[in-house]
C-alpha positions as CSV (number, residue, x, y, z in Angstrom):
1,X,-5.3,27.2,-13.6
2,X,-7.5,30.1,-15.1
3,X,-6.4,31.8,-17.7
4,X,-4.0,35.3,-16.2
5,X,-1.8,37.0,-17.9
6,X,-0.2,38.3,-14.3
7,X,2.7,36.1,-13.2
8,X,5.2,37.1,-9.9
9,X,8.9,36.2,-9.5
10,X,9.6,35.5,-5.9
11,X,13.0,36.4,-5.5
12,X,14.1,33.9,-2.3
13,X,13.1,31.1,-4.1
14,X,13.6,32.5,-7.8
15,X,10.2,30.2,-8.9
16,X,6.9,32.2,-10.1
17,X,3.3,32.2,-9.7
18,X,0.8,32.8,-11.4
19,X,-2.6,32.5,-12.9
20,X,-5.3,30.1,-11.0
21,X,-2.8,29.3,-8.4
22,X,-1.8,33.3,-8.0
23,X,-5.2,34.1,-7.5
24,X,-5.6,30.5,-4.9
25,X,-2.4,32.0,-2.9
26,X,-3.7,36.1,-2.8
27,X,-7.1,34.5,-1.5
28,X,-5.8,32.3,1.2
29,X,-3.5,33.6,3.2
30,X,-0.4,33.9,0.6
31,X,2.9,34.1,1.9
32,X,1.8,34.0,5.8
33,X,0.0,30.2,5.3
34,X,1.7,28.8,2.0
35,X,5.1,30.2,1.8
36,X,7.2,30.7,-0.8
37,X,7.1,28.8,-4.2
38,X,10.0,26.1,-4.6
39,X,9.2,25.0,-7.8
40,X,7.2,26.1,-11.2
41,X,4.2,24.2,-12.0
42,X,4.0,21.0,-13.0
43,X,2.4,18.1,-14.4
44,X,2.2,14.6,-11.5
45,X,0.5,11.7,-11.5
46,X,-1.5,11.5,-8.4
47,X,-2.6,8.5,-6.4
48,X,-5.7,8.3,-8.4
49,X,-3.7,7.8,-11.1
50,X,-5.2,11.9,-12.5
51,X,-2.6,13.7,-14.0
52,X,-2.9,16.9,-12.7
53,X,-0.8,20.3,-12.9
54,X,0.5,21.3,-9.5
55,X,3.0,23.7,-7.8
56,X,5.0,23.2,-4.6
57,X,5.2,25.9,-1.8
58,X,6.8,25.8,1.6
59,X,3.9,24.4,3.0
60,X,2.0,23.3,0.6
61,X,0.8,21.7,-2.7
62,X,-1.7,23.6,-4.7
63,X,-3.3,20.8,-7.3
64,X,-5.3,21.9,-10.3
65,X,-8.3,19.8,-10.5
66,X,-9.8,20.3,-14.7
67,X,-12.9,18.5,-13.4
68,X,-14.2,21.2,-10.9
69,X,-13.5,24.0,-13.5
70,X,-15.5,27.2,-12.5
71,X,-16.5,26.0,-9.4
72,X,-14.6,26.7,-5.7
73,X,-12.8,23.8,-5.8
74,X,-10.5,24.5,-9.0
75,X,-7.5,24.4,-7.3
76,X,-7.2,22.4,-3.8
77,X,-4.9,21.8,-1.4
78,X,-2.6,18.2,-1.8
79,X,-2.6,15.9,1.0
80,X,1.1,15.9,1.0
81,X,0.9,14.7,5.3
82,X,-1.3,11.6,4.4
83,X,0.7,10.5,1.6
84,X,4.3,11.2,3.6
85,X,3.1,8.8,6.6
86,X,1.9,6.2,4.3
87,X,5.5,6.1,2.4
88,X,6.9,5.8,6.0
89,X,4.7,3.2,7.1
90,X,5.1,1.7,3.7
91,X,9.2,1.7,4.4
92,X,8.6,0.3,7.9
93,X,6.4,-2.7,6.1
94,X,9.6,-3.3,3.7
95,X,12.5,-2.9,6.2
96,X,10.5,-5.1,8.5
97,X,9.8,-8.0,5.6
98,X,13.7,-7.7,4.5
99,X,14.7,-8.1,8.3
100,X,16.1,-4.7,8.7
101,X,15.7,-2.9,12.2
């Protein structure tokens, strides 16, 4: 996320914000579309195999993305719905192979 030196403690969840993603949060819809932060940033491992720093809200996953610097696309939004059906169809493929109902 871009440099800030502005960070907020959220109370309920006790887990900050800050920098790119602040700015991300204030200018879409903050606490009414997002939520609350549940956990600090972070550095994952993607699906494409990017390591990428990301933070977890309520309802969403903000992902820093180094390779759109500057541009609108700095910090999108995870596809944390896509990947939760494919581990449960993934599941389904393995309970099914093992013989489980």
């Amino acid at each position: 996320p871009q440099i800030n030196t502005e960070q907020v403690l959220f109370p309920e969840t006790r887990h900050y914000l800050s920098a790119g993603f602040l700015t991300f949060w204030r200018n879409n819809g903050g606490l009414a579309i997002f939520g609350y932060p549940i956990t600090e940033e972070m550095d994952e491992v993607g699906r494409d195999g990017v390591k990428r720093t990301v933070q977890y809200f309520e309802r969403a996953r903000f992902e820093y993305h180094q390779e759109a610097k500057r541009t609108p696309y700095e910090t999108q939004l995870g596809l944390i719905g896509r990947e939760c059906l494919e581990l449960r169809e993934r599941v389904s493929q393995l309970e099914a192979e093992l013989g489980k109902p």
